[in-house]
N, C-alpha and C positions, 0 to 999 in steps of 0.2 A: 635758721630755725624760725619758724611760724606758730605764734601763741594765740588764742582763738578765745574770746572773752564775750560777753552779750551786751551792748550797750543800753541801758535804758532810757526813756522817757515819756514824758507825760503822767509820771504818775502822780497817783491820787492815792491816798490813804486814810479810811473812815473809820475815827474813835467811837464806839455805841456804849455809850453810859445808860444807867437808869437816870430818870430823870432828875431826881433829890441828887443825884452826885452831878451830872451834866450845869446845873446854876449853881449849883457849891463851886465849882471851879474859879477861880480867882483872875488868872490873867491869860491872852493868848501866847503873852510872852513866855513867861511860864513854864506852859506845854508843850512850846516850840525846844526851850532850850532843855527840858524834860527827854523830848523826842529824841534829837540828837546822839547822848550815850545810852540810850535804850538798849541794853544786848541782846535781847530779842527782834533787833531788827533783821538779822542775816535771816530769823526762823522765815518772816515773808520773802525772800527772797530766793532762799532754797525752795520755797512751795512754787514760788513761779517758774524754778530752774525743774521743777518735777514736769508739772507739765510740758514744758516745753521738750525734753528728752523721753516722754511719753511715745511721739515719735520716731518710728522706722524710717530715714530717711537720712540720706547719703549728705557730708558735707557740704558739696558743692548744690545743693537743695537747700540745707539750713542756711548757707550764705545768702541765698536771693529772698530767705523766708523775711517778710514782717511780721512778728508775732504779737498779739494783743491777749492782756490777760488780764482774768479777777479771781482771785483766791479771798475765800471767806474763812475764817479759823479763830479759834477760841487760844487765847496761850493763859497757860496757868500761873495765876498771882501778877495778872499783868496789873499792874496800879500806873497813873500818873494821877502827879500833883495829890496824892494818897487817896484817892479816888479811882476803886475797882473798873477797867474794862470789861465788860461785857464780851465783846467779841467787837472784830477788827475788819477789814475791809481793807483789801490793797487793789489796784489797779494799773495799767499802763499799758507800754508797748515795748519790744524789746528787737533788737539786729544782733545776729551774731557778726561780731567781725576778727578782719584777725588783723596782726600787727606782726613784721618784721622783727627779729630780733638776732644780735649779733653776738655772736661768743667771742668771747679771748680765743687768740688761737696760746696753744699750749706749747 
């Protein structure tokens, strides 16, 4: 059996604060370890998995594809460090690949 997953990299992810909250923020540290258990992180990730399935195109096509994406979106009650998000910004690139996998036989 063969499982088909997207690997990502390069990405980038932009917090847009108003400005009174953007120097209210306290540390990089912070916001880093903020980011981390986010549960709203899968929502940018599903946005980039839209696009890319947006696409009519045959497996052996998405295999050879490099995809590059920026998805802009608003999430509701986003706060870090208690300080409102504005809206967010993700970016990168992504490969579908796929990975071998072994069953018990039964």
């Amino acid at each position: 059996m063969k499982v088909y997953y997207y690997r990502y990299d390069s990405l980038k992810l932009v917090l847009l604060f108003r400005e009174c909250d953007a120097t209210a923020l306290d540390s990089r540290d912070d916001l880093a370890e903020e980011l981390k258990s986010f549960p709203g992180r899968q929502s940018l990730f599903n946005a980039s998995l839209k696009l890319f399935d947006a696409e009519s195109i045959t497996l052996e096509e998405r295999l050879k594809k490099r995809y590059r994406f920026e998805v802009k979106m608003r999430l509701e009650n986003f706060q870090v460090c208690g300080r409102r998000v504005q809206s967010v910004e993700f970016s990168g690139g992504a490969r579908l690949q796929g990975m071998d996998v072994r069953l018990p036989a039964t």
